[in-house]
Backbone and ligand atoms as CSV (ligand in chain L), in Angstrom:
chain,resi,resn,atom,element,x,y,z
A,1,UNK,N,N,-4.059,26.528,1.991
A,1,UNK,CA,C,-4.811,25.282,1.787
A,1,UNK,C,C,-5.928,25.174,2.828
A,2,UNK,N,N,-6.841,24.781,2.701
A,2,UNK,CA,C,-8.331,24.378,2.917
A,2,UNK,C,C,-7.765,23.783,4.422
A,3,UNK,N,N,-8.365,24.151,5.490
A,3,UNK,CA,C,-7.575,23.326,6.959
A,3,UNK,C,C,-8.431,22.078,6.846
A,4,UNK,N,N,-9.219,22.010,6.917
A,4,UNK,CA,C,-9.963,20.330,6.395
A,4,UNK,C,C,-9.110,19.424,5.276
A,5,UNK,N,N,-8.778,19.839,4.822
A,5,UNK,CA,C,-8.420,19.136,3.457
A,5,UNK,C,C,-6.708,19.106,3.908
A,6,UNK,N,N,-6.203,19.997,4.814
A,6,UNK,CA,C,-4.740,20.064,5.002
A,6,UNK,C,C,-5.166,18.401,6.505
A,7,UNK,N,N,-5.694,18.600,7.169
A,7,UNK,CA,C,-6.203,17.712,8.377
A,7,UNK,C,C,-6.115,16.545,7.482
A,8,UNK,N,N,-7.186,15.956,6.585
A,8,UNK,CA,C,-7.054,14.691,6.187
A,8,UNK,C,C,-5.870,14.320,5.733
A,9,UNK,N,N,-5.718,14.993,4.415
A,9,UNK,CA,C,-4.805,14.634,3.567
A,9,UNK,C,C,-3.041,14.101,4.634
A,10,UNK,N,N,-3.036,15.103,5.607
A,10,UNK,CA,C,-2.277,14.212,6.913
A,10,UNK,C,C,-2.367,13.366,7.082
A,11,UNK,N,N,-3.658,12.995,7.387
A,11,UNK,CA,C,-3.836,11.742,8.343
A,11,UNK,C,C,-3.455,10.456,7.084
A,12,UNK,N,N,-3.831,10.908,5.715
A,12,UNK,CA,C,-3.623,9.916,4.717
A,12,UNK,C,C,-1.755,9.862,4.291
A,13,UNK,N,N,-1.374,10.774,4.614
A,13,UNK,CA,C,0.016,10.493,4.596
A,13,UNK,C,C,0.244,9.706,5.496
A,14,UNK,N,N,0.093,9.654,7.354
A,14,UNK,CA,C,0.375,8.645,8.421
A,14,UNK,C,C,-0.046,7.271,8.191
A,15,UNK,N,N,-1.391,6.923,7.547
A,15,UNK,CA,C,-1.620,6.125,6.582
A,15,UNK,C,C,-0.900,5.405,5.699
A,16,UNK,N,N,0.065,6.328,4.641
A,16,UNK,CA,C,1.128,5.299,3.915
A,16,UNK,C,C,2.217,5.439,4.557
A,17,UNK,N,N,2.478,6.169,5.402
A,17,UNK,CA,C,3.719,5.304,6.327
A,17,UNK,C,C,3.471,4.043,6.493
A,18,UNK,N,N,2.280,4.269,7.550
A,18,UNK,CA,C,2.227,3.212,8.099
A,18,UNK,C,C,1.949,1.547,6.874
A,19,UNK,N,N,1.276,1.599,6.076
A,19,UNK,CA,C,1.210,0.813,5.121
A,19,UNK,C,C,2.714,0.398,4.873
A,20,UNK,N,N,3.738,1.227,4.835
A,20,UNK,CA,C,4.761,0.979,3.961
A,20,UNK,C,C,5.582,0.515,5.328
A,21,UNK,N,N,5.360,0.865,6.645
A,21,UNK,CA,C,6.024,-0.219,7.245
A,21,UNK,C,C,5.565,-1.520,7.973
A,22,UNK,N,N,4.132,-1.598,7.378
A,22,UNK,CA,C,3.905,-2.846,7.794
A,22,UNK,C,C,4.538,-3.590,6.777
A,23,UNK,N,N,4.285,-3.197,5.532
A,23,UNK,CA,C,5.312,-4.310,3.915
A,23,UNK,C,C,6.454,-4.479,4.627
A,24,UNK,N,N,6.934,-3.668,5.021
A,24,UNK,CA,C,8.531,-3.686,5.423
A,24,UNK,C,C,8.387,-5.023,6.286
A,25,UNK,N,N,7.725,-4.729,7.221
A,25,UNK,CA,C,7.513,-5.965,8.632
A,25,UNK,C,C,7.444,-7.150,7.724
A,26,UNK,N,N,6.692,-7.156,6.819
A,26,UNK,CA,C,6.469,-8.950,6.191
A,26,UNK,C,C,7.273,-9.097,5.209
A,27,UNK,N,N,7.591,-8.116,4.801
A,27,UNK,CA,C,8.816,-8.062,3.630
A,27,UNK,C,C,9.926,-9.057,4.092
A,28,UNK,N,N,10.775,-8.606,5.763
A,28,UNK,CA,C,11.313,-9.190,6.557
A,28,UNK,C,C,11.185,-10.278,7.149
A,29,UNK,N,N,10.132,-10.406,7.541
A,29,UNK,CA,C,9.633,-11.948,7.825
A,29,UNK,C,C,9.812,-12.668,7.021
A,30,UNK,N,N,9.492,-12.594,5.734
A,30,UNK,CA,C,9.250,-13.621,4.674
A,30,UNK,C,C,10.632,-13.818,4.021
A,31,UNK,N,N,11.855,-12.831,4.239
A,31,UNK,CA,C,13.250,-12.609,3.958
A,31,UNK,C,C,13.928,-13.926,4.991
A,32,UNK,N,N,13.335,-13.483,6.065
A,32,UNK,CA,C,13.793,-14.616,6.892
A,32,UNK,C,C,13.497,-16.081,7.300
A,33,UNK,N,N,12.244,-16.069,6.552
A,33,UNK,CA,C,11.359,-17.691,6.777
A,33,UNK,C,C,12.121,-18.292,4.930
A,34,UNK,N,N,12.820,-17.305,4.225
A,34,UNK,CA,C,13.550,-18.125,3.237
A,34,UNK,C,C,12.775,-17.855,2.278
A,35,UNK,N,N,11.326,-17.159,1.927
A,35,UNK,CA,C,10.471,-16.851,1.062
A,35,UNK,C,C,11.012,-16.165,0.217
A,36,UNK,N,N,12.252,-15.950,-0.423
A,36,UNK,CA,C,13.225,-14.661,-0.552
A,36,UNK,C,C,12.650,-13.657,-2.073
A,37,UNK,N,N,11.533,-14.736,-2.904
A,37,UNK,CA,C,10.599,-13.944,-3.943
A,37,UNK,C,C,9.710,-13.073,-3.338
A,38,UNK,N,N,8.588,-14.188,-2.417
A,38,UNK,CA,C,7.783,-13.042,-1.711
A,38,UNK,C,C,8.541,-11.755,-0.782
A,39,UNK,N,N,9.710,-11.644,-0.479
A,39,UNK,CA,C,10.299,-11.056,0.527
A,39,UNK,C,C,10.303,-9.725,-0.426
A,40,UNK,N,N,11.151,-10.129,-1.534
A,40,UNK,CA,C,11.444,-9.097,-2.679
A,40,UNK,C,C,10.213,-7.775,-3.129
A,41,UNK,N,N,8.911,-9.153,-3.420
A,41,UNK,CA,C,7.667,-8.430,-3.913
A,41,UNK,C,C,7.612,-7.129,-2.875
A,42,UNK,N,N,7.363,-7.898,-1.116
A,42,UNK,CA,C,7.302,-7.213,-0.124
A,42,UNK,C,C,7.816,-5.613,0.104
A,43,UNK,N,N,9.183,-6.009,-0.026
A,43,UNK,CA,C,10.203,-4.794,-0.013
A,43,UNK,C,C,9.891,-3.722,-0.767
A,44,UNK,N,N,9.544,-4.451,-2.089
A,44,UNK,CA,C,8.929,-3.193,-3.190
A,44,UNK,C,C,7.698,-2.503,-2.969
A,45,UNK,N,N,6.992,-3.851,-2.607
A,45,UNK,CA,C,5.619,-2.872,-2.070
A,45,UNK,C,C,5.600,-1.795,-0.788
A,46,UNK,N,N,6.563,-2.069,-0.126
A,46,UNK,CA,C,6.796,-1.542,0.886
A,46,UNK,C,C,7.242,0.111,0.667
A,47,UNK,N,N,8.163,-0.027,-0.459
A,47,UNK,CA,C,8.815,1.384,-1.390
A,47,UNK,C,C,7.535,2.002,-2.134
A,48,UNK,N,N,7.265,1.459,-2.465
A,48,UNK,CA,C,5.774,1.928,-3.423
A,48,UNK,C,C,4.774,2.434,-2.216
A,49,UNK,N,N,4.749,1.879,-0.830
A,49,UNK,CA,C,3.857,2.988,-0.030
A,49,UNK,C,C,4.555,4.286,-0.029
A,50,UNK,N,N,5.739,4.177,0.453
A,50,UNK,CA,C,6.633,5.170,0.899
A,50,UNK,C,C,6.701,6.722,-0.748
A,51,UNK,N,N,6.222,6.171,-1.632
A,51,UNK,CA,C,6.560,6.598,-3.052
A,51,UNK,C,C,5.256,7.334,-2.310
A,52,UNK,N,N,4.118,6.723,-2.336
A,52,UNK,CA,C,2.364,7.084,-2.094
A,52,UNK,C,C,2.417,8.238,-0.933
A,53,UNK,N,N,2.954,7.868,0.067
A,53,UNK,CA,C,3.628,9.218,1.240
A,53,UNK,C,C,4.147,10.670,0.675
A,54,UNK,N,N,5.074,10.025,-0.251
A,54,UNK,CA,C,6.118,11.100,-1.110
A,54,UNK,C,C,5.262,12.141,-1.683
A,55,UNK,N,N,4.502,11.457,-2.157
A,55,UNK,CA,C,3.625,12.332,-2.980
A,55,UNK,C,C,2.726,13.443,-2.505
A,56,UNK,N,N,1.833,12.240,-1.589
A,56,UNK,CA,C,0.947,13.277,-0.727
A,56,UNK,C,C,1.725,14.421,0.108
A,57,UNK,N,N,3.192,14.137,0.870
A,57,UNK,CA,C,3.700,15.531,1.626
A,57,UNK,C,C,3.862,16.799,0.107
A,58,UNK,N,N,4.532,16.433,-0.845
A,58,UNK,CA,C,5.026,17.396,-1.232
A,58,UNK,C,C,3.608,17.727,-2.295
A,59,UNK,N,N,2.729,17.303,-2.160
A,59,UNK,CA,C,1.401,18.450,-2.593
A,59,UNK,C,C,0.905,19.040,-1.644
A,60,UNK,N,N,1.179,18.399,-0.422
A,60,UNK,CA,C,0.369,19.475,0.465
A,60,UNK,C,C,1.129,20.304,0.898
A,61,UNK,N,N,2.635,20.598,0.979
A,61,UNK,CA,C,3.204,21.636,0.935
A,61,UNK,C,C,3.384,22.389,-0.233
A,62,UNK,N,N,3.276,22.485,-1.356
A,62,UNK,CA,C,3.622,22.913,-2.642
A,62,UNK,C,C,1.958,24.102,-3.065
A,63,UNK,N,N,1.378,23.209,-1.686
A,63,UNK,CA,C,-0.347,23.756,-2.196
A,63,UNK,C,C,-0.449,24.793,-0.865
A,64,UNK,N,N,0.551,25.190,-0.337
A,64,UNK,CA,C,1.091,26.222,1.089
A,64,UNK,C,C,0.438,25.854,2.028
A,65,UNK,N,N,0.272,24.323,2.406
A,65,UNK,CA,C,-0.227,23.747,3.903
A,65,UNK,C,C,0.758,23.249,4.139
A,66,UNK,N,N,0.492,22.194,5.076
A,66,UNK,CA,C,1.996,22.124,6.080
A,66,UNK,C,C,1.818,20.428,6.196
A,67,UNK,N,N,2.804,19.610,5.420
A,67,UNK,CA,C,2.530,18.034,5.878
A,67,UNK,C,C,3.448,17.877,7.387
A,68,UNK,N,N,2.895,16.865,7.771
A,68,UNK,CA,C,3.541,16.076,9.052
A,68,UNK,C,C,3.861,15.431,8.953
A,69,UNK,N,N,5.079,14.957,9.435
A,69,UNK,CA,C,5.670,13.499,9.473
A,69,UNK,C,C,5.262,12.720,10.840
A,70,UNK,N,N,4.602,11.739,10.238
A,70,UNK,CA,C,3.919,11.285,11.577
A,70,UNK,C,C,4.640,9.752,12.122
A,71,UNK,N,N,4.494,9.842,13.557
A,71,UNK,CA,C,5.311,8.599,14.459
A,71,UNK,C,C,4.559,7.616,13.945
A,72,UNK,N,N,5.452,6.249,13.614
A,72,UNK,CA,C,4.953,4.901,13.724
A,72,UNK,C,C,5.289,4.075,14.590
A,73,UNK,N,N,3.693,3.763,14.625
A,73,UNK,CA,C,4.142,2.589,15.967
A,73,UNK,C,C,4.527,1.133,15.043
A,74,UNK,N,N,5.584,0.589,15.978
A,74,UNK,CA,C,6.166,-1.056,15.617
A,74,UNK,C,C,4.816,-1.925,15.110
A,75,UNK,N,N,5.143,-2.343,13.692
A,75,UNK,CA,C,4.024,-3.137,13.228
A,75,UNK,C,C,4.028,-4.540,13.692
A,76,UNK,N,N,3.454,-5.458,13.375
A,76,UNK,CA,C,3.353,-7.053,13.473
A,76,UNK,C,C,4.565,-7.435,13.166
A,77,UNK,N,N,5.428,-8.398,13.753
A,77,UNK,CA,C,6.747,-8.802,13.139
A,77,UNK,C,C,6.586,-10.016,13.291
A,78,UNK,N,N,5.710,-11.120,13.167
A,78,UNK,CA,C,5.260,-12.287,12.863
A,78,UNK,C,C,4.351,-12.950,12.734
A,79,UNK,N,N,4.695,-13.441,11.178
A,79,UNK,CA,C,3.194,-14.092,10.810
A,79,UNK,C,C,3.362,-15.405,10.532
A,80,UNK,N,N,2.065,-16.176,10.400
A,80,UNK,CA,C,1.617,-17.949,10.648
A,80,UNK,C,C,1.960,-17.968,9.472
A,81,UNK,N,N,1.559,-17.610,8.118
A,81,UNK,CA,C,1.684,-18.170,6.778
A,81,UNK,C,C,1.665,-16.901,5.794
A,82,UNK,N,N,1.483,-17.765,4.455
A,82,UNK,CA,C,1.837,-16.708,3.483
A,82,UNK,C,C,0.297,-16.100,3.514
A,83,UNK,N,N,-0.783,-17.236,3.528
A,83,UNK,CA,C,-1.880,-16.953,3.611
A,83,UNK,C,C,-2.435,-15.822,4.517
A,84,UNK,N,N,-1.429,-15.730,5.913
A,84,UNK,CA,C,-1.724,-15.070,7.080
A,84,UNK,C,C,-1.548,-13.105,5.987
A,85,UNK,N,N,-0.171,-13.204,5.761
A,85,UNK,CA,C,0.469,-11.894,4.933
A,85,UNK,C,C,-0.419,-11.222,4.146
A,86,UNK,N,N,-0.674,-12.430,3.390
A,86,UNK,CA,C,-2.070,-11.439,2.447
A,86,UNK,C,C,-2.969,-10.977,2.708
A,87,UNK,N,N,-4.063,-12.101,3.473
A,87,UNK,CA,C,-4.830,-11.866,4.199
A,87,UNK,C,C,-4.717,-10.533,5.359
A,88,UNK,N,N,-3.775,-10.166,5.834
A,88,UNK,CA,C,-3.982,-8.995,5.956
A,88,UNK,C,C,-3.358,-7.603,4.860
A,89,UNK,N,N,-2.466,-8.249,4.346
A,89,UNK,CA,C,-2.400,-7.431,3.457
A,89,UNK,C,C,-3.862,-6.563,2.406
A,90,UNK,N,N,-4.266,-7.522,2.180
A,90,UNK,CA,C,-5.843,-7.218,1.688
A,90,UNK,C,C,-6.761,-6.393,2.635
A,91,UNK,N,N,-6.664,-6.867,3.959
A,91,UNK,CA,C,-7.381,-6.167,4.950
A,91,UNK,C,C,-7.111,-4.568,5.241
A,92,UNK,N,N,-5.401,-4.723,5.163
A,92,UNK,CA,C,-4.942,-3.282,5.529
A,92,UNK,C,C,-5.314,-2.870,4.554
A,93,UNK,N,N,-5.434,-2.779,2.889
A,93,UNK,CA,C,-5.485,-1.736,1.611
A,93,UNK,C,C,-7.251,-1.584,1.585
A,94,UNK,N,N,-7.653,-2.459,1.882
A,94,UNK,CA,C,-9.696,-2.348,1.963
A,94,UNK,C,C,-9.357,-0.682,3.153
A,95,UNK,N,N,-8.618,-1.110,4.092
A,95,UNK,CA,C,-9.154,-0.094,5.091
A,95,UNK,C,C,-8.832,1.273,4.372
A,96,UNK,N,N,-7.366,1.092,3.590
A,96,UNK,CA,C,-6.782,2.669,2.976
A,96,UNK,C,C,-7.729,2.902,2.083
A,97,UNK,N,N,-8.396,2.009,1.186
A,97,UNK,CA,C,-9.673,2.392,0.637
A,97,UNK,C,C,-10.614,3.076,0.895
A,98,UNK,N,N,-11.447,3.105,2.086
A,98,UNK,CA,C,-11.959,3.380,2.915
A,98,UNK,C,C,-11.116,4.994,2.972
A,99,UNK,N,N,-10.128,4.860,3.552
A,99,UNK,CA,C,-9.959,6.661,3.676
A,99,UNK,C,C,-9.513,7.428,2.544
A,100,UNK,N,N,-9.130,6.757,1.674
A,100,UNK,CA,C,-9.030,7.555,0.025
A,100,UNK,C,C,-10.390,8.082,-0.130
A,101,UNK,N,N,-11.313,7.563,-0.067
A,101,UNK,CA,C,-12.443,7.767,0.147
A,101,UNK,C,C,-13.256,8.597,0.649
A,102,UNK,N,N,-12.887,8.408,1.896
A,102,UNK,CA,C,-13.261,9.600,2.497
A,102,UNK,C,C,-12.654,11.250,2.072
A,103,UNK,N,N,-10.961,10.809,1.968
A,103,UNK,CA,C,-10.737,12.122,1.573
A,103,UNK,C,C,-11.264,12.444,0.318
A,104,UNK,N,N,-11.583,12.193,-0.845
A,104,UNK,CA,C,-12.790,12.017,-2.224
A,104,UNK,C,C,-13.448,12.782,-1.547
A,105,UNK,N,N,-14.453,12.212,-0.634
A,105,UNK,CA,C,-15.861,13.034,-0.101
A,105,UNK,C,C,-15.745,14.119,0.008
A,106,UNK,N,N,-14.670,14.257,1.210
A,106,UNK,CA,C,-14.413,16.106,1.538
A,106,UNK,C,C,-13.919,16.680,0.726
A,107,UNK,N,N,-13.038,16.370,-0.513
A,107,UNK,CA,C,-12.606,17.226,-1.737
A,107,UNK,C,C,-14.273,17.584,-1.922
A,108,UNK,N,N,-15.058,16.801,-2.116
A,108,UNK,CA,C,-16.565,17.328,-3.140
A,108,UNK,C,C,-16.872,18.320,-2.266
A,109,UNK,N,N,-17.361,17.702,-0.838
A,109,UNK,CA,C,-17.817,18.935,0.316
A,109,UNK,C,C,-17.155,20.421,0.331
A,110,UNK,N,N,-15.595,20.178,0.647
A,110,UNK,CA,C,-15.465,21.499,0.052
A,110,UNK,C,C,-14.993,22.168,-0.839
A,111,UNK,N,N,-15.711,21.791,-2.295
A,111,UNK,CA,C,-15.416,21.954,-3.630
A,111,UNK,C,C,-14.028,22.596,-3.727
A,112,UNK,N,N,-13.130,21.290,-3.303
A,112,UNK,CA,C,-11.758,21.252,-4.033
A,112,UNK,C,C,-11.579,20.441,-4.779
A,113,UNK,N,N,-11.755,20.772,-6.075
A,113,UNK,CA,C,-11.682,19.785,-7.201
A,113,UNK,C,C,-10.437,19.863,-7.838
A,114,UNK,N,N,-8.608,20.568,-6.966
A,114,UNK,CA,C,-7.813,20.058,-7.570
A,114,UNK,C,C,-7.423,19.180,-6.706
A,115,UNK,N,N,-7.479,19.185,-5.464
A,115,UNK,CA,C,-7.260,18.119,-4.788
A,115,UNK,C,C,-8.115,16.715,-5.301
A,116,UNK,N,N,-8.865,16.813,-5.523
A,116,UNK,CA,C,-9.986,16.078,-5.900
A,116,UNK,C,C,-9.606,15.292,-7.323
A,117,UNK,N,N,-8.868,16.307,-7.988
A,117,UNK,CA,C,-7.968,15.099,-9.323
A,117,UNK,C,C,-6.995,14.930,-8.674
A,118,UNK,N,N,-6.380,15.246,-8.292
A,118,UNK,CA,C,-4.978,14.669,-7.718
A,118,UNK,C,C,-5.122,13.702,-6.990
A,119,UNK,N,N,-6.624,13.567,-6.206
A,119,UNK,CA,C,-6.797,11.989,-5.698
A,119,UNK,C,C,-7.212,10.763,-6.351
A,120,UNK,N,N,-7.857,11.266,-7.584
A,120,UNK,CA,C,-8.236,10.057,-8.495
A,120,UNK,C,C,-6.687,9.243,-8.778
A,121,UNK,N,N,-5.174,9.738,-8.992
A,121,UNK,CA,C,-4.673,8.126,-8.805
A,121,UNK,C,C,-4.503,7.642,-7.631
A,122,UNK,N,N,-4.891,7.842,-6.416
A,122,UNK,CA,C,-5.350,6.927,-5.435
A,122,UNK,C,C,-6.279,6.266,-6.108
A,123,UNK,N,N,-7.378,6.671,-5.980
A,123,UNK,CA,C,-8.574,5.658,-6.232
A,123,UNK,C,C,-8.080,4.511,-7.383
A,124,UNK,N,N,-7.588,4.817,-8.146
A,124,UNK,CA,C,-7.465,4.106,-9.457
A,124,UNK,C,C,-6.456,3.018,-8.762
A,125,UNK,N,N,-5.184,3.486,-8.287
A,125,UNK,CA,C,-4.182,2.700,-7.583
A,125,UNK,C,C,-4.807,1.217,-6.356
A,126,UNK,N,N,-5.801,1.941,-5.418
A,126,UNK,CA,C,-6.764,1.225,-4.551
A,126,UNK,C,C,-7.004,-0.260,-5.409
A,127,UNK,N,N,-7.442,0.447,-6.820
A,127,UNK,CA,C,-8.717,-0.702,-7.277
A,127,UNK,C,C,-7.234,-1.602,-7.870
A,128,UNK,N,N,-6.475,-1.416,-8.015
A,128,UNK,CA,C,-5.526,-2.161,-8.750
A,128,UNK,C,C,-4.407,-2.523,-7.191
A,129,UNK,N,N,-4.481,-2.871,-5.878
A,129,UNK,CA,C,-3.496,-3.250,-5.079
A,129,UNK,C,C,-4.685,-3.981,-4.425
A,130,UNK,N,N,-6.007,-3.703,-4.548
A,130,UNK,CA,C,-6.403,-5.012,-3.991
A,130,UNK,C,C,-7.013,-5.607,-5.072
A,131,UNK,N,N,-7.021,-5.705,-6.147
A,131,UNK,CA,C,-7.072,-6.613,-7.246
A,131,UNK,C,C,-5.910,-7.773,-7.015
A,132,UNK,N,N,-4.767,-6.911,-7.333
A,132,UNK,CA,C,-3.697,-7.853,-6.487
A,132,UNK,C,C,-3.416,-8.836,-5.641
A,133,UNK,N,N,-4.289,-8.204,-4.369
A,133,UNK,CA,C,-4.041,-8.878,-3.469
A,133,UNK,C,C,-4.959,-9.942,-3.207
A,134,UNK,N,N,-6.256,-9.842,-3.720
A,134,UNK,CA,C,-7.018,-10.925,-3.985
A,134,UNK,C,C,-6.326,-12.042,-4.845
A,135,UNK,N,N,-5.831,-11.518,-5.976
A,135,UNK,CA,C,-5.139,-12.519,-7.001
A,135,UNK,C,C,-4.494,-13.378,-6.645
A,136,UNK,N,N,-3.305,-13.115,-5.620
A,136,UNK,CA,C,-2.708,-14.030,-4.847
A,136,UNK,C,C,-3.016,-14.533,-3.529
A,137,UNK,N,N,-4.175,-13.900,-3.136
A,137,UNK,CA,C,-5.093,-14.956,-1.976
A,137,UNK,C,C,-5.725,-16.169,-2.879
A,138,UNK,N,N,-6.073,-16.147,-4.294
A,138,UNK,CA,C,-6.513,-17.047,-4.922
A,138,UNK,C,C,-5.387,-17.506,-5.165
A,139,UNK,N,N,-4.340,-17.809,-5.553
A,139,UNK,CA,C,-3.093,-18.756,-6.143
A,139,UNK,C,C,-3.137,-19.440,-4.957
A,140,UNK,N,N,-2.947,-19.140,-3.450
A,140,UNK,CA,C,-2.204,-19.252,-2.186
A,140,UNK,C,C,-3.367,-20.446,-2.121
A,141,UNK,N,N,-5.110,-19.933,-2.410
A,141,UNK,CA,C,-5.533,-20.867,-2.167
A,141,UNK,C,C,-5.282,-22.524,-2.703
A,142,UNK,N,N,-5.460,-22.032,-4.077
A,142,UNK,CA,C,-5.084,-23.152,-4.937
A,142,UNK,C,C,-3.762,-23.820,-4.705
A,143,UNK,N,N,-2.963,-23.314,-4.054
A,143,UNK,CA,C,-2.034,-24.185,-3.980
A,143,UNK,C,C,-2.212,-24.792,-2.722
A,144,UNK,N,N,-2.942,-24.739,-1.415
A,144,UNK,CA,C,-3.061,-25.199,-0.532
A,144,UNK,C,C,-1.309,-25.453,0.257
A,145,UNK,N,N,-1.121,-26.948,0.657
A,145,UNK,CA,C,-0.088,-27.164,1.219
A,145,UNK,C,C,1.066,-27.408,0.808
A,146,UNK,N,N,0.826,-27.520,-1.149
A,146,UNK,CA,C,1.769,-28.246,-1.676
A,146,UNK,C,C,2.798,-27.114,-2.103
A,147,UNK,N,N,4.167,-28.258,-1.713
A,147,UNK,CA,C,5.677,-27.536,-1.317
A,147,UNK,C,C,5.912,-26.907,-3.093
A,148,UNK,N,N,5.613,-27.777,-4.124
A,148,UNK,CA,C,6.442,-27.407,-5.077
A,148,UNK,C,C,5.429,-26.483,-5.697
A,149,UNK,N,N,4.087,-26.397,-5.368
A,149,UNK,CA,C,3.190,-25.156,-6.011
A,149,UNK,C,C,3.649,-24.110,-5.108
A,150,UNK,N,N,4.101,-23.809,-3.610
A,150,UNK,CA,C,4.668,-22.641,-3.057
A,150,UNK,C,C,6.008,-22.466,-3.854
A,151,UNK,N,N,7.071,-23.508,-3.812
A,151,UNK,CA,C,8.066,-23.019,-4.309
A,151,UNK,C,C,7.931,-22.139,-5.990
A,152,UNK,N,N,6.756,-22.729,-6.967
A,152,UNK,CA,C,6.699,-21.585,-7.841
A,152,UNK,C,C,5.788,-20.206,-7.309
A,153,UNK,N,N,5.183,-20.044,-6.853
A,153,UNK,CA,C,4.682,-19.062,-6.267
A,153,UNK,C,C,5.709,-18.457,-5.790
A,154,UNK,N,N,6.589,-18.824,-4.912
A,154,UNK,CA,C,7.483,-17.670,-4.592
A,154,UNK,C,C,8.606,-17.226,-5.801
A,155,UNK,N,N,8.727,-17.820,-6.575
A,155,UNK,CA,C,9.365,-17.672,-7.877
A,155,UNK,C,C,8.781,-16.353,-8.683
A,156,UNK,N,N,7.510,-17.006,-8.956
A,156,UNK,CA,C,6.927,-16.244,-9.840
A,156,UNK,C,C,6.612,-15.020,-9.242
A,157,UNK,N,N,6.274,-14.758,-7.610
A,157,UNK,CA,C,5.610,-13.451,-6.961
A,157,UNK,C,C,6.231,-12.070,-7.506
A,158,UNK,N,N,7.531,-12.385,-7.979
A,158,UNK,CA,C,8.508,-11.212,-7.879
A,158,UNK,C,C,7.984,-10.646,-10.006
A,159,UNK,N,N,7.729,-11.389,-10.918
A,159,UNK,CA,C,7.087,-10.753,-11.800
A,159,UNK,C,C,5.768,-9.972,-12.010
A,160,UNK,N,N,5.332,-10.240,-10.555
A,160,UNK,CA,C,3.686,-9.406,-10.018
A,160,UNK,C,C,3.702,-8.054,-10.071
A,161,UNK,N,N,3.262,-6.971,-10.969
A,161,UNK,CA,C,3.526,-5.544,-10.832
A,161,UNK,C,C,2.625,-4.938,-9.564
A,162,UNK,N,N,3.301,-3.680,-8.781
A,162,UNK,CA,C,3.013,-3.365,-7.902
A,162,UNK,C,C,2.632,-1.915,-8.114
A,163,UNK,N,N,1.037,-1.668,-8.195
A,163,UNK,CA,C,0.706,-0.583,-8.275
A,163,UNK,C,C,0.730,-0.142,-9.516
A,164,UNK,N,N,0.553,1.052,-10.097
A,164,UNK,CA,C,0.291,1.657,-11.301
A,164,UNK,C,C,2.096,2.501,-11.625
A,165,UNK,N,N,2.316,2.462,-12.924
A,165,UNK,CA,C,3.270,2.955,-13.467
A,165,UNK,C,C,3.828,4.120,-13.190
A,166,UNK,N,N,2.747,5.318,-13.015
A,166,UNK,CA,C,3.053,6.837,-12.407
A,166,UNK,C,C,3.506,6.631,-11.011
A,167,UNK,N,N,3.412,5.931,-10.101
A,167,UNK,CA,C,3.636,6.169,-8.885
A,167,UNK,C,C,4.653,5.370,-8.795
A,168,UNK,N,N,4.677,4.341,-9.095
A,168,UNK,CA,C,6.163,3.137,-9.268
A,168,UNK,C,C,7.606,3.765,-8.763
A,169,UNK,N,N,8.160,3.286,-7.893
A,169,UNK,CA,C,9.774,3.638,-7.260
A,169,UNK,C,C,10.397,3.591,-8.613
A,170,UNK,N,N,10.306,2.237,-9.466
A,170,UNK,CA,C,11.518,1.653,-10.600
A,170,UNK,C,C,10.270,0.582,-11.344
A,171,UNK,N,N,9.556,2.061,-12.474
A,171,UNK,CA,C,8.393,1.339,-13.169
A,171,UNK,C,C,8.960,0.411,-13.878
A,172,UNK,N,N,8.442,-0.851,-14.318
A,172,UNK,CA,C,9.160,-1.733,-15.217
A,172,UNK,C,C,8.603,-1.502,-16.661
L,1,LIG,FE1,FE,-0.832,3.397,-0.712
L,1,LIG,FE2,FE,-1.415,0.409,-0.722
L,1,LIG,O1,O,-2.052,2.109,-0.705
């Protein structure tokens, strides 16, 4: 495998670790502030990075490069609101955007165009987890402070699909 393309595609695996244990971090939080729908969504999304990890090690070994399992450092383990969660939730997937992206570029640069399909369901996945996550920065807004528009929101969070069907832990 291409040592450029073995280099990123690393760094984009340490990437959905790390994604998948920050979910974990708010997954937990929100398990424990009693949110126990949003907690659920959390948890799953949290599995669905870890699915996104899965994937990327065993192509880049299968393609005779060498993945890493890379150290995570302790994420955020408390947040102000639900508003706070998303809000970075949205922030963190803009940034993985950003390096799906980049790795895109260097597939073209150095005309690896199977890596290069194999990254299009990233990209596709990207445009559909912060679609998402906007979606429910808009509900969160609209509901502002009121108790019984959160209490359906956390009801309803858990029928929210997470990510695209091919990559899904337990597609529905
Ligand atoms: Fe694996 Fe949320 O991007």
């Amino acid at each position: 495998m291409n040592k450029k393309i073995e280099k990123i595609l690393n760094k984009q695996i340490e990437a959905e670790a790390v994604s998948s244990h920050l979910y974990l971090a708010m997954a937990s939080w929100a398990e424990n502030s009693g949110i126990n729908g949003t907690a659920n969504f959390l948890y799953l999304h949290a599995d669905e990075e870890r699915v996104h990890m899965l994937k990327l090690i065993k192509f880049v070994n299968e393609r005779g490069g060498k993945a890493v399992i890379p150290a995570i450092p302790a994420p955020k383990q408390n947040f102000e609101s639900l508003t706070d969660v998303f809000s970075r939730l949205l922030e963190h997937e803009l940034m993985v955007t950003n390096m799906i992206n980049e790795v895109v570029f260097v597939c073209l640069q150095e005309k690896d165009y199977t890596t290069h399909n194999f990254m299009q369901w990233y990209v596709a996945e990207q445009l559909e987890e912060e679609a998402l996550a906007r979606n429910i920065l808009d509900k969160l807004k609209m509901i502002g402070s009121d108790k019984g528009g959160l209490y359906l929101f956390d009801r309803d969070i858990e029928s929210f699909q997470v990510g695209n069907k091919a990559g899904a832990a337990s597609p529905k």
